[in-house]
C-alpha positions as CSV (number, residue, x, y, z in Angstrom):
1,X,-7.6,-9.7,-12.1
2,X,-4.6,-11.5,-10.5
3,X,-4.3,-14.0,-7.8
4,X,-0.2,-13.2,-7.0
5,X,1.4,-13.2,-10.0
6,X,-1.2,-15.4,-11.4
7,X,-3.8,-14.0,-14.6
8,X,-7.5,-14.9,-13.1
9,X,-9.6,-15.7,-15.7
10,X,-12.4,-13.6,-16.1
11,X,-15.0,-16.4,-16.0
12,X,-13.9,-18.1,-13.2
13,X,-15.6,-18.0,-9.8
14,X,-14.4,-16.8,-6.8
15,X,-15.3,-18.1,-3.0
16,X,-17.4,-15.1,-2.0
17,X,-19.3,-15.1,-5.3
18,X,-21.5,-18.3,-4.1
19,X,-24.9,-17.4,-3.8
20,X,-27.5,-19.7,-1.2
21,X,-30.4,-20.9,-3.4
22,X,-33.1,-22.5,-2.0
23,X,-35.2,-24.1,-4.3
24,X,-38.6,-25.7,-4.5
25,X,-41.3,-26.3,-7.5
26,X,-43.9,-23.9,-8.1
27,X,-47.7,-24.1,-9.9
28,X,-46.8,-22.8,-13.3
29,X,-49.8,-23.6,-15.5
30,X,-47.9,-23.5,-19.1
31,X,-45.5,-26.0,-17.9
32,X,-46.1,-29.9,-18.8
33,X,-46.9,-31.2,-15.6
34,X,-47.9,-27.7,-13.9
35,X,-44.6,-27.4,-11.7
36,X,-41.5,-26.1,-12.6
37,X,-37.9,-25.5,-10.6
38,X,-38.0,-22.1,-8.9
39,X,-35.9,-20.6,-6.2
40,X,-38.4,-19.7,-3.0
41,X,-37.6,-16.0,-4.0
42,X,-38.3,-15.5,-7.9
43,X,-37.8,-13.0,-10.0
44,X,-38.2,-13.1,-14.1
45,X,-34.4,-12.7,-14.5
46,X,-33.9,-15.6,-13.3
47,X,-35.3,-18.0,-16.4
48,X,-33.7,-17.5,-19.3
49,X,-33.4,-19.6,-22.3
50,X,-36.7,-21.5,-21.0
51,X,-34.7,-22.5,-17.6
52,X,-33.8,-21.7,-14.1
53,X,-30.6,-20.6,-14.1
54,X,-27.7,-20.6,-10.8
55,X,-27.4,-17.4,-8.8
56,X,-23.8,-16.4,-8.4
57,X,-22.6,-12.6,-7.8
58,X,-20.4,-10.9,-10.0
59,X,-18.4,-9.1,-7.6
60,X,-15.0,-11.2,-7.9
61,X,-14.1,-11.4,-4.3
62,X,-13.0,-13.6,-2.2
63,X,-9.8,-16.6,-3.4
64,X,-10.4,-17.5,-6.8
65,X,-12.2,-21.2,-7.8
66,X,-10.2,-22.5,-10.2
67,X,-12.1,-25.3,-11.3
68,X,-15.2,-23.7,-10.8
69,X,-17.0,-21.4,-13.5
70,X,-18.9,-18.5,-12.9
71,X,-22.5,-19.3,-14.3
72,X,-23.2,-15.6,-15.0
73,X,-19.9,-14.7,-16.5
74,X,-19.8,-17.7,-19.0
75,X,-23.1,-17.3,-20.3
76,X,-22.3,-13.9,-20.8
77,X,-19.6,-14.6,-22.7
78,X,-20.6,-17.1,-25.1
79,X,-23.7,-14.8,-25.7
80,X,-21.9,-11.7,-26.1
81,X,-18.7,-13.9,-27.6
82,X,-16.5,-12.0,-25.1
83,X,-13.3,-13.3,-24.3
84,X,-13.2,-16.2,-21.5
85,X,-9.7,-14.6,-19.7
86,X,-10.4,-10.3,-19.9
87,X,-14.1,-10.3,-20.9
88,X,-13.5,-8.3,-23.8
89,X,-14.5,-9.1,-27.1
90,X,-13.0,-11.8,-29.1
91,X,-13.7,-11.0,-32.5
92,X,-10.7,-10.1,-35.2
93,X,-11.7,-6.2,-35.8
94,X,-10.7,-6.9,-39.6
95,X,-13.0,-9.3,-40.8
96,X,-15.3,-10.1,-37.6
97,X,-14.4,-13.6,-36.9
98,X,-14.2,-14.4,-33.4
99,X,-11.1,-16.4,-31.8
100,X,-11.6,-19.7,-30.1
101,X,-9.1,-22.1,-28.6
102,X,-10.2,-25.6,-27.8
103,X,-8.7,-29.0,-26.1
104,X,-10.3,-31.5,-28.4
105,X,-10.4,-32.0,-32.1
106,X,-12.4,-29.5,-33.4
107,X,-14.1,-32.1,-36.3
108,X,-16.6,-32.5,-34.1
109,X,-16.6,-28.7,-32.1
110,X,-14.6,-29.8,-29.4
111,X,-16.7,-32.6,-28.2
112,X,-18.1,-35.9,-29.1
113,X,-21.8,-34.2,-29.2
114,X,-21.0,-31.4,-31.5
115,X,-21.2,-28.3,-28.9
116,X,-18.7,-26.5,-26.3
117,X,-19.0,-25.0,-23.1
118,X,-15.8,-23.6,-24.2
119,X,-15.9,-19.3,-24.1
120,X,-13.9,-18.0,-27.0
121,X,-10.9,-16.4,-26.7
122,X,-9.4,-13.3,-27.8
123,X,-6.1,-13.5,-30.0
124,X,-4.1,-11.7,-27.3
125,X,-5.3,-14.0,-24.6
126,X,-4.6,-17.1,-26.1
127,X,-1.2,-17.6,-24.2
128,X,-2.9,-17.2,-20.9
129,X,-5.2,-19.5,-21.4
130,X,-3.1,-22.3,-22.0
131,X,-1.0,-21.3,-19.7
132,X,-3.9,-21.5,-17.0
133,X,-5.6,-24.4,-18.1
134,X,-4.4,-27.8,-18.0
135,X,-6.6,-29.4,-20.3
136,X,-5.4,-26.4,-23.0
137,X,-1.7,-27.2,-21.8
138,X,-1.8,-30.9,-22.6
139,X,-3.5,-30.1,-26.4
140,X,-4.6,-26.5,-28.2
141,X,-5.6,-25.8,-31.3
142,X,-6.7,-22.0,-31.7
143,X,-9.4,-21.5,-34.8
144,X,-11.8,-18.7,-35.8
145,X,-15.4,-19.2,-35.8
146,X,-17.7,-17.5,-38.5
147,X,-21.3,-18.1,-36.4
148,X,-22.6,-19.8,-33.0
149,X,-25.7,-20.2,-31.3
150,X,-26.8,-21.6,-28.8
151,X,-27.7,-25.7,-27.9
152,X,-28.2,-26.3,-24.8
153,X,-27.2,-26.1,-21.3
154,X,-25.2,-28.1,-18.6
155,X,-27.6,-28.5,-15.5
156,X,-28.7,-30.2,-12.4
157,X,-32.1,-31.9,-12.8
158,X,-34.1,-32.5,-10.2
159,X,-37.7,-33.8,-9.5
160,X,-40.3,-33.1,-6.3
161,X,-41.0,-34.9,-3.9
162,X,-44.1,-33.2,-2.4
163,X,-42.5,-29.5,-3.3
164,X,-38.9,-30.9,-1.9
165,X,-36.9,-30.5,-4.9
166,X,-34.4,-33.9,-4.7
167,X,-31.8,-34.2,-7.5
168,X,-31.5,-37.2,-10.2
169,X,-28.5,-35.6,-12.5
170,X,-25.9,-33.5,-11.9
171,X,-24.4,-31.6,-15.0
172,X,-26.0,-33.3,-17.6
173,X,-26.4,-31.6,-21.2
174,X,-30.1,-30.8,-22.0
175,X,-31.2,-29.4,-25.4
176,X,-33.0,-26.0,-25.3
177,X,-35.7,-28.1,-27.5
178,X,-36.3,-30.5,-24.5
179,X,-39.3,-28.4,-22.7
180,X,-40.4,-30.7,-20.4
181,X,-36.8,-31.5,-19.0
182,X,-35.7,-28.0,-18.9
183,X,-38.7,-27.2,-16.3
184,X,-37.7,-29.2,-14.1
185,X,-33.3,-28.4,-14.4
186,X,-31.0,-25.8,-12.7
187,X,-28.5,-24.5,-15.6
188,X,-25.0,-24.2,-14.4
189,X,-23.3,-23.3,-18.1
190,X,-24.5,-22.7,-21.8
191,X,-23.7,-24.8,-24.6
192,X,-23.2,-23.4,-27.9
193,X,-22.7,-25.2,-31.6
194,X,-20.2,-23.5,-33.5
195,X,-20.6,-23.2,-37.3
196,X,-17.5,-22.2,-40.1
197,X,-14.2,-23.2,-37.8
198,X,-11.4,-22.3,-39.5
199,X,-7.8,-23.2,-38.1
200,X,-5.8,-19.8,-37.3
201,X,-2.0,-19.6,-37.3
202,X,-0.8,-17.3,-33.7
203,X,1.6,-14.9,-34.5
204,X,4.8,-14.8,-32.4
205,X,4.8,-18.0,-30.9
206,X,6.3,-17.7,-27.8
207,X,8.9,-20.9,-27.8
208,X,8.7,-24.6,-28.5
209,X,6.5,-25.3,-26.1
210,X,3.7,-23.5,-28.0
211,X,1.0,-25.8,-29.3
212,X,-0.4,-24.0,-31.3
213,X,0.4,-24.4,-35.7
């Protein structure tokens, strides 16, 4: 999708997308203190992974968000390892790799705590995504990744007071091992740990200004 003459991203959110959630705590007996985070509406779909997870719609109307991610569309694509500009996949059809492009050094998978929020990136798309992003512009390096799963989430945690949900973090990483903080968190993005990064040389390079090697 375009905005002008501008490539959209596929994971990013647009204006009209923005669902009203109105949370509170329900009784949930297998939880640790028999509450847990729950929109006033519930419906199974929306736990996943052991959490709560944002409601956004999928529809992509409305002015794109460019800082803004769509909840739905990234965890679909680090699940699915689709690509984070067309949403198609971004594995190399010869050997099954998939393409990633990260900002940081990717010693320690492209952040200090060893996991990325990061989408991968098909070969193709690598271009627009730098082009797009600023963090990308400033520093790329493009690599193929041989396995991921998944670590953890970025979230909103909030506790009750009474059944008033009241929040204490806002998009803070939580382990998909930390029950007891996950019951009481709203996941905005997934993190994954990537595993076999190997560096991988773009083909036709288009100019100097091209950071990738």
């Amino acid at each position: 999708m375009t905005a002008g003459q501008v490539r959209v991203p596929y994971i990013t959110a647009y204006s009209n997308e923005m669902v009203p959630h109105p949370l509170t705590f329900i009784a949930h007996p297998e939880s640790t203190d028999g509450l847990r985070l729950s929109y006033a509406d519930p419906i199974p779909q929306d736990w996943q992974l052991g959490v709560l997870w944002a409601r956004q719609g999928l529809h992509r109307r409305g002015r794109p968000e460019w800082k803004i991610v769509n909840t739905v569309r990234q965890r679909r694509c680090l699940l699915r390892l689709l690509c984070q500009v067309c949403g198609l996949s971004a594995a190399n059809p010869l050997d099954g790799r998939t393409y990633w492009v990260l900002a940081d050094d990717p010693g320690d998978t492209s952040t200090d705590a060893g996991y990325t929020n990061a989408p991968p990136t098909c070969a193709s798309c690598i271009p627009v995504a730098i082009a797009t992003c600023p963090r990308l512009r400033r520093g790329a390096r493009a690599y193929t990744v041989g396995g991921a799963e998944p670590y953890g989430v970025l979230a909103d945690v909030l506790r009750p007071s009474g059944r008033r949900p009241v929040e204490r973090e806002r998009n803070t990483a939580i382990p998909l091992d930390s029950f007891h903080r996950l019951e009481y968190a709203l996941a905005k993005q997934l993190l994954l740990v990537l595993d076999d990064l190997r560096p991988a040389p773009i083909q036709g390079r288009p100019g100097s200004g091209w950071p990738l090697s």
